[in-house]
TIZA-541447 format. One record per residue (C-alpha): residue number from 1; x, y, z. Coordinates in nm, 3 decimals, decimal comma. Layout:
! residues N
<r seq="NUM" px="X" py="Y" pz="Z"/>
...
//
This chain:
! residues 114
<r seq="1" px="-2,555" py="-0,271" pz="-1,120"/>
<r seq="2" px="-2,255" py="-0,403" pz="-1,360"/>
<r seq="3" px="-2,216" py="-0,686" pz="-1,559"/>
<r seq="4" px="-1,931" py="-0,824" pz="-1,736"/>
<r seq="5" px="-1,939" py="-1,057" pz="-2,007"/>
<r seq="6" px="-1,613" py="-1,148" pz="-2,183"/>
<r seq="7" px="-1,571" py="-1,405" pz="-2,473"/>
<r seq="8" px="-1,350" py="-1,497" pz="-2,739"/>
<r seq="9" px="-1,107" py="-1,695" pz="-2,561"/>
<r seq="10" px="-1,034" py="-2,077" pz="-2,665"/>
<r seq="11" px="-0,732" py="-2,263" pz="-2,767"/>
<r seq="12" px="-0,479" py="-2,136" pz="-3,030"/>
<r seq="13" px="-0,112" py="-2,195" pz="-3,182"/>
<r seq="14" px="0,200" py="-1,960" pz="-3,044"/>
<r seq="15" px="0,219" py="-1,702" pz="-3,346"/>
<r seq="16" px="-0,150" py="-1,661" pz="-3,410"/>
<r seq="17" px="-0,441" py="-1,463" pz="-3,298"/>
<r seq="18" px="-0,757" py="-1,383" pz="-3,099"/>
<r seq="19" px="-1,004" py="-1,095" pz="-3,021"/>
<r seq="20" px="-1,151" py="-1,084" pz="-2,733"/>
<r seq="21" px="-1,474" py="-0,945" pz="-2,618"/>
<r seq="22" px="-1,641" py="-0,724" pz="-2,321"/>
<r seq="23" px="-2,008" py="-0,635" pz="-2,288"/>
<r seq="24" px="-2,095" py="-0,428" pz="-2,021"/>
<r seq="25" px="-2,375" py="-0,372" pz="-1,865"/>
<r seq="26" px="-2,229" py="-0,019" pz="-1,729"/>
<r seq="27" px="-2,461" py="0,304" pz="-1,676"/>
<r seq="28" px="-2,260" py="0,579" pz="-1,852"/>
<r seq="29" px="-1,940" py="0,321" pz="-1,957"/>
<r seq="30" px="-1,779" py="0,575" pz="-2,208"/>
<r seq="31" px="-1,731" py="0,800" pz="-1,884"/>
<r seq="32" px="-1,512" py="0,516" pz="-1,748"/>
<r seq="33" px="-1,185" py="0,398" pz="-1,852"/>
<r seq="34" px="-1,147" py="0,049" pz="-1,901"/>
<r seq="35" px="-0,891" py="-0,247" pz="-1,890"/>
<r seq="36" px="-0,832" py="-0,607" pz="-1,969"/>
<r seq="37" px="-0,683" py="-0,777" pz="-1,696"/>
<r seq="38" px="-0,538" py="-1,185" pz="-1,712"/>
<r seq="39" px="-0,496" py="-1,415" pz="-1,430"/>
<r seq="40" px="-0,265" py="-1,762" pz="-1,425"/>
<r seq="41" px="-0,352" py="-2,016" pz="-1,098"/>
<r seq="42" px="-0,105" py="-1,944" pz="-0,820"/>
<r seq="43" px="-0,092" py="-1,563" pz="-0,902"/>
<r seq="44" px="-0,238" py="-1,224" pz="-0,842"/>
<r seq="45" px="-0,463" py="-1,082" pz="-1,138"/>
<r seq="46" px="-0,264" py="-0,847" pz="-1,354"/>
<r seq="47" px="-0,350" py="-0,509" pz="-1,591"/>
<r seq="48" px="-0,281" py="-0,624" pz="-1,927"/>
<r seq="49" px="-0,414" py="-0,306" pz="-2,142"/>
<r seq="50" px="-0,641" py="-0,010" pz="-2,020"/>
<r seq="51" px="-0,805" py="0,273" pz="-2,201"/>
<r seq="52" px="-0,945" py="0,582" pz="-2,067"/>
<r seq="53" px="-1,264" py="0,742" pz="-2,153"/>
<r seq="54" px="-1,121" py="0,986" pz="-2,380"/>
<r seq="55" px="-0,890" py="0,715" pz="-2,531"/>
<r seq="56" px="-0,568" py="0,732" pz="-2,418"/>
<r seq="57" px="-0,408" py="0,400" pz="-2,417"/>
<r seq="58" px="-0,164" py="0,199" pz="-2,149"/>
<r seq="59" px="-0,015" py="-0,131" pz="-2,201"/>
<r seq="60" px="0,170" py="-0,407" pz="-2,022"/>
<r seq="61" px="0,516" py="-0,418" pz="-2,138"/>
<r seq="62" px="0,520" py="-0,751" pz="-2,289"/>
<r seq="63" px="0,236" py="-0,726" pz="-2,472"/>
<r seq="64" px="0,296" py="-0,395" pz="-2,589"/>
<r seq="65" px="0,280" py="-0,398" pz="-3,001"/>
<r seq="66" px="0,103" py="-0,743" pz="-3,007"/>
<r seq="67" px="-0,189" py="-0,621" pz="-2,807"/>
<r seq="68" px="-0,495" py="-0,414" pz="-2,904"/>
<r seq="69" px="-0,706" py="-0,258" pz="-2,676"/>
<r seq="70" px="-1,041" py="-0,017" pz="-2,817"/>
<r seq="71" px="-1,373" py="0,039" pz="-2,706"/>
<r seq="72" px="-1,700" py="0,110" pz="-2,850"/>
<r seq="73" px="-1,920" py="0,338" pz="-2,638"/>
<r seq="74" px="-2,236" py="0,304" pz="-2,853"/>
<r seq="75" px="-2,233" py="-0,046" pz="-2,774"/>
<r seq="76" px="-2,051" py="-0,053" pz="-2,473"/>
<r seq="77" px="-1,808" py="-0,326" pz="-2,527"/>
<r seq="78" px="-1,422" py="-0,307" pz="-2,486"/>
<r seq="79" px="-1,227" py="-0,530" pz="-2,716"/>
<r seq="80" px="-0,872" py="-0,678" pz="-2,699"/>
<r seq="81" px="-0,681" py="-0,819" pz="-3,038"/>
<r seq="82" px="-0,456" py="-1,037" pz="-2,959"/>
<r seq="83" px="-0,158" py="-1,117" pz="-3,187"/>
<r seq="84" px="0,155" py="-1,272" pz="-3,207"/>
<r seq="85" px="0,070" py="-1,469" pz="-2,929"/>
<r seq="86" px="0,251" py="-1,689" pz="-2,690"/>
<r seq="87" px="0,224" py="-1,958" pz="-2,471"/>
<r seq="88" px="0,306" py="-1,734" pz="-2,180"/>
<r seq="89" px="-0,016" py="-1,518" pz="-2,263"/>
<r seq="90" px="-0,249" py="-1,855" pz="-2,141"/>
<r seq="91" px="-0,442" py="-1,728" pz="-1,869"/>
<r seq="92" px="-0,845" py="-1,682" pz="-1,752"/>
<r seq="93" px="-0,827" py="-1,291" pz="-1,920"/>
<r seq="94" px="-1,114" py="-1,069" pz="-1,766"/>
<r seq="95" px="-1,301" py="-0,688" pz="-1,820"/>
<r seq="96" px="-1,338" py="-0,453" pz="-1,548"/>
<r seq="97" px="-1,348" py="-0,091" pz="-1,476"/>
<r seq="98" px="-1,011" py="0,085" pz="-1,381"/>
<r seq="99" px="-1,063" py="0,090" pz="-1,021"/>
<r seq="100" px="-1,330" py="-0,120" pz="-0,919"/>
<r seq="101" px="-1,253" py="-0,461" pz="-0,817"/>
<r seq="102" px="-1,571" py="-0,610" pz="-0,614"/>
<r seq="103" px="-1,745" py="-0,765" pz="-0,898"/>
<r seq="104" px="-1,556" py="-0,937" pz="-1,182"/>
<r seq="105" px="-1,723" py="-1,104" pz="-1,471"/>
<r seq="106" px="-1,621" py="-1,526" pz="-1,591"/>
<r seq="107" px="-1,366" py="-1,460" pz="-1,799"/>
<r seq="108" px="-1,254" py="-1,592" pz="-2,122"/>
<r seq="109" px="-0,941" py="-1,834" pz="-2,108"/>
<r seq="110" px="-0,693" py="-1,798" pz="-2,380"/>
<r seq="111" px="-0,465" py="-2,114" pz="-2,405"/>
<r seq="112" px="-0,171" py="-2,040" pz="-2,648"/>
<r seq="113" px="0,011" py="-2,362" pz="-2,751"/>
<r seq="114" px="0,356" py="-2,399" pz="-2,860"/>
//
């Protein structure tokens, strides 16, 4: 059974910073690779960062050197830093495992204003 719980989202200024959080509840999560994901009302949920179990890293173009993605497997949480940010970064942003997309967690909303 998986859980997702993300945190860390809230209200902040275009230019500053956030750092997200993931707990899963994941049987064997460092076998897994895993990715933040960000949703805006009106469109389709979209792969923001991802990170495989043995670390390699992928992210979204225009987030790409503002954007931190790691993981810690002892604890199983994924974390995103979020810098620089803008107001086009607002969204609900969510955890999941690369592939699987029948459960999702609440999210965290991230509300960047200008």
């Amino acid at each position: 059974q998986v859980q997702l719980v993300e945190s860390g989202g809230g209200p902040v200024q275009a230019g500053g910073s956030l750092r997200l959080s993931c707990a899963a509840s994941v049987r064997s999560f460092s076998n897994y690779a895993m990715g933040w994901f960000r949703q805006v009302p009106g469109k389709e949920r979209e792969l923001v960062a991802r990170i495989s179990s043995a670390g390699s890293i992928y992210y979204e173009h225009s987030v790409k050197g503002r954007f931190t993605i790691s993981r810690d497997n002892a604890k199983s949480t994924l974390s995103l830093q979020m810098n620089s940010l803008r107001p086009e970064d607002t969204a609900v942003y969510y955890c999941n495992i690369i592939g699987r997309s029948d459960y999702w967690g609440q999210g965290t909303k991230v509300t960047v204003f200008s």
